[in-house]
N, CA and C atoms as an extended XYZ file, in Angstrom:
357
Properties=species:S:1:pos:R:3:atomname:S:1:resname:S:1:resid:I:1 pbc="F F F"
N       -13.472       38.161      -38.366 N   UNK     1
C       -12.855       37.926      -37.078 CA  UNK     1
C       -13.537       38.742      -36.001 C   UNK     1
N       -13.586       38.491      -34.806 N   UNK     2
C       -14.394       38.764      -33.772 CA  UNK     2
C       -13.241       39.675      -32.808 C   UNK     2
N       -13.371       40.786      -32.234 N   UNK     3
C       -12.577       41.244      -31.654 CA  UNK     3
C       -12.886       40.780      -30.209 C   UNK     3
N       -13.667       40.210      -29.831 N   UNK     4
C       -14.052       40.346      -28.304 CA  UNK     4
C       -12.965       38.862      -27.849 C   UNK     4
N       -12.631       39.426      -26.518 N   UNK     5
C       -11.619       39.329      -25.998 CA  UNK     5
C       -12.562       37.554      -25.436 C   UNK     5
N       -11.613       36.355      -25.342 N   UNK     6
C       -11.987       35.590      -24.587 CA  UNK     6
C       -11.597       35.322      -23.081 C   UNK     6
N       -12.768       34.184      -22.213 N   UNK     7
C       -12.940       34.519      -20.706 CA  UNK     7
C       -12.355       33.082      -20.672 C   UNK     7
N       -11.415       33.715      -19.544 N   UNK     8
C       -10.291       32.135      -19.054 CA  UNK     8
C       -10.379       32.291      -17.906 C   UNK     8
N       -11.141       31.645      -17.377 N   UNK     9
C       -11.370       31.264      -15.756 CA  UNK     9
C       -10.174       31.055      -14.716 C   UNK     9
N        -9.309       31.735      -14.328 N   UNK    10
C        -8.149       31.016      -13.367 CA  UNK    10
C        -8.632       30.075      -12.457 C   UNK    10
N        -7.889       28.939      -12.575 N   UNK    11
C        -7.888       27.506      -12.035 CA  UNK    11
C        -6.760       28.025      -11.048 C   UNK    11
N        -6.762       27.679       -9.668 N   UNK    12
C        -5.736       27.501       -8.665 CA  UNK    12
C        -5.403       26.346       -8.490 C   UNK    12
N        -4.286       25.858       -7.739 N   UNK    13
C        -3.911       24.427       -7.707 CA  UNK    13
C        -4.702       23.565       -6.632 C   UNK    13
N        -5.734       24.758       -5.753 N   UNK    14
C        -6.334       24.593       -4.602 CA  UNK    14
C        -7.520       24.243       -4.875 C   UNK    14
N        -8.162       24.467       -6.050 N   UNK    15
C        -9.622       24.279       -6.378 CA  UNK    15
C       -10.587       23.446       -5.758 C   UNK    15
N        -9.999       22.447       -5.964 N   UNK    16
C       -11.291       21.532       -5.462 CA  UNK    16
C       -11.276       21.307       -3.924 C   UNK    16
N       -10.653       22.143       -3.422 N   UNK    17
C       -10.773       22.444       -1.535 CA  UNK    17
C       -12.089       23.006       -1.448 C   UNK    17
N       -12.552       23.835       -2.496 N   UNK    18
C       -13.793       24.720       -2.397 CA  UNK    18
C       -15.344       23.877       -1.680 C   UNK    18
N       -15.098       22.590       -2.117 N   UNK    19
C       -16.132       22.015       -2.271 CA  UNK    19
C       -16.193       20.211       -1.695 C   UNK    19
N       -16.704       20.625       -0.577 N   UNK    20
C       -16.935       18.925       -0.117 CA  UNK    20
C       -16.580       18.103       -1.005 C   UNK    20
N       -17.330       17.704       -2.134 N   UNK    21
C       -17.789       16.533       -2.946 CA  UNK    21
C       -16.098       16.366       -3.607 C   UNK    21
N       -15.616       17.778       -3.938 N   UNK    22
C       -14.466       17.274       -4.732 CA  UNK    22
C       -13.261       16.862       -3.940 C   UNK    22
N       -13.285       17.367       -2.650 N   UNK    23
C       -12.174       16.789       -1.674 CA  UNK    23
C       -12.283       15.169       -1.553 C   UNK    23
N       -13.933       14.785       -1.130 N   UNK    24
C       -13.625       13.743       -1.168 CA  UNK    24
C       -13.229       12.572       -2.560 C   UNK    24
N       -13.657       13.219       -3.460 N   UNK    25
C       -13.252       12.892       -5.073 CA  UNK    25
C       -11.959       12.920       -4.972 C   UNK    25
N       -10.707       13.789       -4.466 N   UNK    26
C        -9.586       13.720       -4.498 CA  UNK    26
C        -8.715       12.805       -3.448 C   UNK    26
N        -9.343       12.593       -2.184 N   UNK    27
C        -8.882       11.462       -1.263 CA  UNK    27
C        -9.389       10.360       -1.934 C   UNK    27
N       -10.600       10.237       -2.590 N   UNK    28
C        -9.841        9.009       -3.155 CA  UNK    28
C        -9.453        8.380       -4.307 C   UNK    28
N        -9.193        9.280       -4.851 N   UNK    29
C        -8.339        9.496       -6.265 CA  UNK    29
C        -6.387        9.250       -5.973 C   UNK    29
N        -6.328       10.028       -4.933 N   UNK    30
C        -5.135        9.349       -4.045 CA  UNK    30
C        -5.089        8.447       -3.269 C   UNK    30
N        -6.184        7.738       -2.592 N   UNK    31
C        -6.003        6.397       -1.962 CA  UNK    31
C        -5.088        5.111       -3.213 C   UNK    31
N        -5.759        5.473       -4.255 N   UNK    32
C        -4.948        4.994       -5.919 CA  UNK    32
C        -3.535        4.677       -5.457 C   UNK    32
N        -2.847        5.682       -4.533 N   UNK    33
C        -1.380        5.590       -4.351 CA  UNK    33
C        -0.978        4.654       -3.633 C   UNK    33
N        -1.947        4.704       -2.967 N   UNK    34
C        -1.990        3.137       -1.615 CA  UNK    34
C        -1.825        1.930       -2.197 C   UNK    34
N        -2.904        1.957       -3.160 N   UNK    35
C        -2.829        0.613       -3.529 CA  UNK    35
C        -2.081        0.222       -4.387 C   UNK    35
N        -1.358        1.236       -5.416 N   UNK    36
C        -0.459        0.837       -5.703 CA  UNK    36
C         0.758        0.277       -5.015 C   UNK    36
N         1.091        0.974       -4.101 N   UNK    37
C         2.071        0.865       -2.506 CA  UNK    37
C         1.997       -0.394       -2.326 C   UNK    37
N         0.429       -0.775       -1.916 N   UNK    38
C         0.439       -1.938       -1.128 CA  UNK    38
C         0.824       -3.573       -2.038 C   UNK    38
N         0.512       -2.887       -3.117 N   UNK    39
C         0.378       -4.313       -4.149 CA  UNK    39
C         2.162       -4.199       -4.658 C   UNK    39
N         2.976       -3.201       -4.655 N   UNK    40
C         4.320       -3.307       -4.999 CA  UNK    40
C         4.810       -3.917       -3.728 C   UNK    40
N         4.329       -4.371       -2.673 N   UNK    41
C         5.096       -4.599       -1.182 CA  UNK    41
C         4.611       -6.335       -1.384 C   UNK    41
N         3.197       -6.556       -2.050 N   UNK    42
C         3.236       -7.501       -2.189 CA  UNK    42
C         4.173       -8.175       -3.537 C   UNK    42
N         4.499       -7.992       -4.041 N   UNK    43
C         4.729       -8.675       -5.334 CA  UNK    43
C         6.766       -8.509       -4.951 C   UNK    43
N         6.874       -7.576       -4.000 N   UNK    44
C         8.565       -7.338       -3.537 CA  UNK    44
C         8.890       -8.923       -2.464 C   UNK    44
N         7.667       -9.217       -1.601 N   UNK    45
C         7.335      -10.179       -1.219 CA  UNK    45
C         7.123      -11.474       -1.825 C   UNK    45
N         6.591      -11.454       -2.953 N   UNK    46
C         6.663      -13.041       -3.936 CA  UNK    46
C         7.979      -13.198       -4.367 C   UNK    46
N         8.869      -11.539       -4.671 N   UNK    47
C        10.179      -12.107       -5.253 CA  UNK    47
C        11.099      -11.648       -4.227 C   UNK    47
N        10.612      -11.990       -3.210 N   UNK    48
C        11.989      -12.125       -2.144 CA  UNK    48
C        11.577      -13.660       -2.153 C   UNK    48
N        10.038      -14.045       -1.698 N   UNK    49
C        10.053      -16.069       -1.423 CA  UNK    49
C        10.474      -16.332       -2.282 C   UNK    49
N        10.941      -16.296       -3.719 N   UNK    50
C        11.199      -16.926       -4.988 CA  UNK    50
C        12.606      -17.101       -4.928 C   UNK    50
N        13.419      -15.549       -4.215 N   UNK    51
C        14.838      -15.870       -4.106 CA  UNK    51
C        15.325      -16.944       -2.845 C   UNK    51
N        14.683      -17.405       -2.036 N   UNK    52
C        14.937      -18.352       -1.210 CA  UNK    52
C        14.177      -17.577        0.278 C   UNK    52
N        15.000      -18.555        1.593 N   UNK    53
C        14.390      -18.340        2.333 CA  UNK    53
C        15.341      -17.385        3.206 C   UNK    53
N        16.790      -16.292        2.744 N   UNK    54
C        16.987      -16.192        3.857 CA  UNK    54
C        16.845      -14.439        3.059 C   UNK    54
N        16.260      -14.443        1.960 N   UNK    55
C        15.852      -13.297        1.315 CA  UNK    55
C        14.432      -13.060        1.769 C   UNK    55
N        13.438      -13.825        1.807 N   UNK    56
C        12.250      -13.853        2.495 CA  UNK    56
C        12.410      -13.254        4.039 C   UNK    56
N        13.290      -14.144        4.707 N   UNK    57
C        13.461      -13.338        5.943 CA  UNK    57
C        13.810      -11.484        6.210 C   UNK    57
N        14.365      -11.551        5.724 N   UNK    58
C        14.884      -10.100        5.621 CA  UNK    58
C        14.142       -9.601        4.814 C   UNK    58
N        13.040       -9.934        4.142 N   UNK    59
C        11.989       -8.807        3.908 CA  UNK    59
C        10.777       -9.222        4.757 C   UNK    59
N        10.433      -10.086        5.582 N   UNK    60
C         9.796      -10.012        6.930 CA  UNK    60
C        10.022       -9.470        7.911 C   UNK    60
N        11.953       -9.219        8.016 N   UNK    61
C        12.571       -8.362        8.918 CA  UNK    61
C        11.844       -7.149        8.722 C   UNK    61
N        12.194       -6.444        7.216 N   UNK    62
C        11.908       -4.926        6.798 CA  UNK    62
C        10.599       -5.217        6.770 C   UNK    62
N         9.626       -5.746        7.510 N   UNK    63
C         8.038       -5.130        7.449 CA  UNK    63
C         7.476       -5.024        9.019 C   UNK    63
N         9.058       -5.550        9.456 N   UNK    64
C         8.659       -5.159       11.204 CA  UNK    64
C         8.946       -3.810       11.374 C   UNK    64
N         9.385       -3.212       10.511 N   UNK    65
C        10.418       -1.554       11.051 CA  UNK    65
C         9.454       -0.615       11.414 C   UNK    65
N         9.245        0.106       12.261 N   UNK    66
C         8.048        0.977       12.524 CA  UNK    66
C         7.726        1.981       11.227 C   UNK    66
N         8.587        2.192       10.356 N   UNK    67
C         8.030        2.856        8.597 CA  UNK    67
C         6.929        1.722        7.751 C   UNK    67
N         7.397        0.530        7.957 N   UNK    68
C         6.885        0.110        7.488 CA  UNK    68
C         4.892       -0.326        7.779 C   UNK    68
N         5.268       -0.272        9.155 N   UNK    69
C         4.198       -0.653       10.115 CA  UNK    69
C         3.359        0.773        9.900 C   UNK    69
N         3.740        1.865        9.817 N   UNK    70
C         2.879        2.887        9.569 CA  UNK    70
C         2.509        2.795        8.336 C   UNK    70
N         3.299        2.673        7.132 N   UNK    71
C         2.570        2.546        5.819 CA  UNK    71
C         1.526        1.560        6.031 C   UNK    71
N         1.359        0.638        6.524 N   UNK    72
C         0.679       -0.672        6.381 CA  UNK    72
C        -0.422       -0.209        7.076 C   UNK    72
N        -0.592        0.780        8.464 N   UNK    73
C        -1.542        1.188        8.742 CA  UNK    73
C        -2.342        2.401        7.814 C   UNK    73
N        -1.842        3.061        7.493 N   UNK    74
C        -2.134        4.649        6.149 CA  UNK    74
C        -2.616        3.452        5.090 C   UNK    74
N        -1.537        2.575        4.315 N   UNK    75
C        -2.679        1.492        3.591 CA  UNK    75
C        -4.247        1.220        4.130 C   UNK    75
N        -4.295        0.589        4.869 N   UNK    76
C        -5.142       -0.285        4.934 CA  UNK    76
C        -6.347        0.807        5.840 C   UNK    76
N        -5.845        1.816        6.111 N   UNK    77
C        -6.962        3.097        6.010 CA  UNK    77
C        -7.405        3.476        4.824 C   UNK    77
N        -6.473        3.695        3.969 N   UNK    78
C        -6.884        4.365        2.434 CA  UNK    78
C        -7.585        3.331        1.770 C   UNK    78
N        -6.849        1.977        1.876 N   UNK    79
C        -7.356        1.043        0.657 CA  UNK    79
C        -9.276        0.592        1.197 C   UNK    79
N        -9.550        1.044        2.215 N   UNK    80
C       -10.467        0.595        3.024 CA  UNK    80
C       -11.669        1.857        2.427 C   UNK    80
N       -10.989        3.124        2.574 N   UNK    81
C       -12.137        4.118        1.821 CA  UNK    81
C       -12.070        3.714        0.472 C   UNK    81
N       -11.147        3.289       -0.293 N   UNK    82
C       -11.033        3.240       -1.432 CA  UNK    82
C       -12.405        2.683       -2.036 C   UNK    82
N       -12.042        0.943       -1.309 N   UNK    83
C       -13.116        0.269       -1.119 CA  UNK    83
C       -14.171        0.621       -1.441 C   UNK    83
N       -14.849        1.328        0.094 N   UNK    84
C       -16.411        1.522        0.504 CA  UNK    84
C       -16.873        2.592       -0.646 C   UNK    84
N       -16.005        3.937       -0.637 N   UNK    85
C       -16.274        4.402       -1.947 CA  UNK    85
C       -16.678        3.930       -3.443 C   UNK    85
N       -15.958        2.987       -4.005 N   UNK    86
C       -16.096        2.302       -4.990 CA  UNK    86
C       -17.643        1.319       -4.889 C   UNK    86
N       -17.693        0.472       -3.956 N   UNK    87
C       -18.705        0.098       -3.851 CA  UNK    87
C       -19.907        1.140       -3.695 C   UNK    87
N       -20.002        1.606       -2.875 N   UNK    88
C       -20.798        2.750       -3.121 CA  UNK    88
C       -21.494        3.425       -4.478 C   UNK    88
N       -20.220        3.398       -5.035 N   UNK    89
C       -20.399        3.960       -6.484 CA  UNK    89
C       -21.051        2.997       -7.886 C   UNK    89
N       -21.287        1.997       -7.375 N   UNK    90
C       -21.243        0.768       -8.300 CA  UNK    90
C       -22.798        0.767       -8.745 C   UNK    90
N       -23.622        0.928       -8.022 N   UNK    91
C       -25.056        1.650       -8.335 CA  UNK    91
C       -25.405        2.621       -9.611 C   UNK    91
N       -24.240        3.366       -9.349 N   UNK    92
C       -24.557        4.768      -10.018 CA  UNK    92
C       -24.171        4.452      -11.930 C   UNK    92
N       -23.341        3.243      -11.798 N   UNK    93
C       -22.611        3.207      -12.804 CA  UNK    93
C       -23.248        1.856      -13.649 C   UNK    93
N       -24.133        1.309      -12.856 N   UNK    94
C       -24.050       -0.415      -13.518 CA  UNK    94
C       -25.958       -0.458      -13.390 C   UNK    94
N       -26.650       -0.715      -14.091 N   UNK    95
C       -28.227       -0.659      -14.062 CA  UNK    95
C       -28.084       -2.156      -13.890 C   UNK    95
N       -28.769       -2.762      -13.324 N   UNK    96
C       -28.937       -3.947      -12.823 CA  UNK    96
C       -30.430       -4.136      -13.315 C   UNK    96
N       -31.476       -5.276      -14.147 N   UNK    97
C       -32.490       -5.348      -13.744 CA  UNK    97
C       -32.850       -6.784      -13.555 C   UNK    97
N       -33.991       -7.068      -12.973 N   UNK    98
C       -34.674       -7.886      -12.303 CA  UNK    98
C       -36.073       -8.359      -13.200 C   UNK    98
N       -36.312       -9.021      -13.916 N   UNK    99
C       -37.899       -9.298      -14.323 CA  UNK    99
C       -38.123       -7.844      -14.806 C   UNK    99
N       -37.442       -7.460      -16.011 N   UNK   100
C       -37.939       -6.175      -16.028 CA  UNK   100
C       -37.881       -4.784      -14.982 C   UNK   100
N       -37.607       -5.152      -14.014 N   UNK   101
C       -37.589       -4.087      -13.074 CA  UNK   101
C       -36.013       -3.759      -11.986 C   UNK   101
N       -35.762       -2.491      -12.301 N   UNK   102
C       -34.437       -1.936      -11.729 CA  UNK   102
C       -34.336       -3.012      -10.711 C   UNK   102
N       -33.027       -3.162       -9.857 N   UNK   103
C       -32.820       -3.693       -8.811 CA  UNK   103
C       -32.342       -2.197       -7.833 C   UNK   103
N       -32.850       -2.214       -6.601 N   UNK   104
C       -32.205       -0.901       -6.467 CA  UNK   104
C       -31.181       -0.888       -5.070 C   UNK   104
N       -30.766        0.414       -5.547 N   UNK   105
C       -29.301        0.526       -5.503 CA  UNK   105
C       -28.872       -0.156       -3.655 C   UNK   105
N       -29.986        0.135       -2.927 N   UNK   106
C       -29.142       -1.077       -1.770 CA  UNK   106
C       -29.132       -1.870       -1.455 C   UNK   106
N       -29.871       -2.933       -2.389 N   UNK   107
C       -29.359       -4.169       -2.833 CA  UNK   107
C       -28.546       -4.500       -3.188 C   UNK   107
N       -27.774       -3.838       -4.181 N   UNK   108
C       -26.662       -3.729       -4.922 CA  UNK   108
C       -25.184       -3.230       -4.111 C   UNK   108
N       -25.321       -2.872       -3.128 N   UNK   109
C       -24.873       -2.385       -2.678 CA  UNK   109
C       -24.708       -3.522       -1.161 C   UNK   109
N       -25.951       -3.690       -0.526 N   UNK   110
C       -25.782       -5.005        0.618 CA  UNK   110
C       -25.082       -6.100        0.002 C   UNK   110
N       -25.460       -6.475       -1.050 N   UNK   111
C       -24.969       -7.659       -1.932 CA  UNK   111
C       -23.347       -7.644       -2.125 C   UNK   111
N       -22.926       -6.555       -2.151 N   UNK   112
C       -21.448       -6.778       -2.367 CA  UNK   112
C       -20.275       -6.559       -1.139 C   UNK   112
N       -21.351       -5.820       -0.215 N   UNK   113
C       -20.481       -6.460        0.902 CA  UNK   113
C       -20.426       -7.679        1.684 C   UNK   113
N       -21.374       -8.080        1.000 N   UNK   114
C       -22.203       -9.449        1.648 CA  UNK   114
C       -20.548      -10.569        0.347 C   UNK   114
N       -20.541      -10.135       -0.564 N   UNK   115
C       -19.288      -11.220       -1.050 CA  UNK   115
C       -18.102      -10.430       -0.736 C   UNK   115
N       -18.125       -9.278       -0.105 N   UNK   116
C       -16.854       -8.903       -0.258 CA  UNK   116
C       -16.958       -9.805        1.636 C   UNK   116
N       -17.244       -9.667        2.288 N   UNK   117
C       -17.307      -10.436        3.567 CA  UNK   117
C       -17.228      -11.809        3.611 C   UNK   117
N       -17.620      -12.648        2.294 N   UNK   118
C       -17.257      -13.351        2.162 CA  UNK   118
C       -16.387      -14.179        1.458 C   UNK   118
N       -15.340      -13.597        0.830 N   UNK   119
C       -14.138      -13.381        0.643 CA  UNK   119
C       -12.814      -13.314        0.979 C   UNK   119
């Protein structure tokens, strides 16, 4: 048995403030929340039209309310970095080749905003 004492690094709950790269790693690791948000508002929306039309109304009512109108703006900010991030990232993760030869990465990258625009 080894007497020497082992080294445990204290982790703060603040850590990754230290460092550009991981802040933005963590905004959008939480944009995640958005879209979950946004896709439960949709699908609260298919089953209000499903219950008729005067249940539909009154959840068109509740998306005029200024809470709601701010989530929808904080959405569609977050889900928007979410986005460009991800695409961004799609290079790094997916080798693409061509006749033998890489395709490179801003091609790969023009190309998918080019269908996400057309979409």
């Amino acid at each position: 048995m080894s007497a020497r004492k082992p080294f445990h690094r204290e982790v703060t709950p603040t850590w990754w403030l230290r460092n550009p790269f991981f802040v933005r790693y963590m905004i959008r690791e939480g944009s995640s929340v958005f879209v979950l948000g946004y896709t439960l508002v949709l699908l609260s929306g298919l089953v209000a039209l499903r219950a008729g039309p005067d249940a539909y109304e009154k959840f068109l009512q509740t998306l005029q309310s200024p809470w709601a109108l701010a989530f929808h703006l904080a959405a569609f900010v977050m889900v928007g970095y979410h986005t460009i991030t991800f695409l961004a990232m799609t290079p790094k993760t997916t080798r693409l080749e061509f006749r033998g030869k890489k395709v490179p990465d801003l091609i790969i990258v023009v190309a998918e905003y080019v269908v996400l625009a057309a979409v």
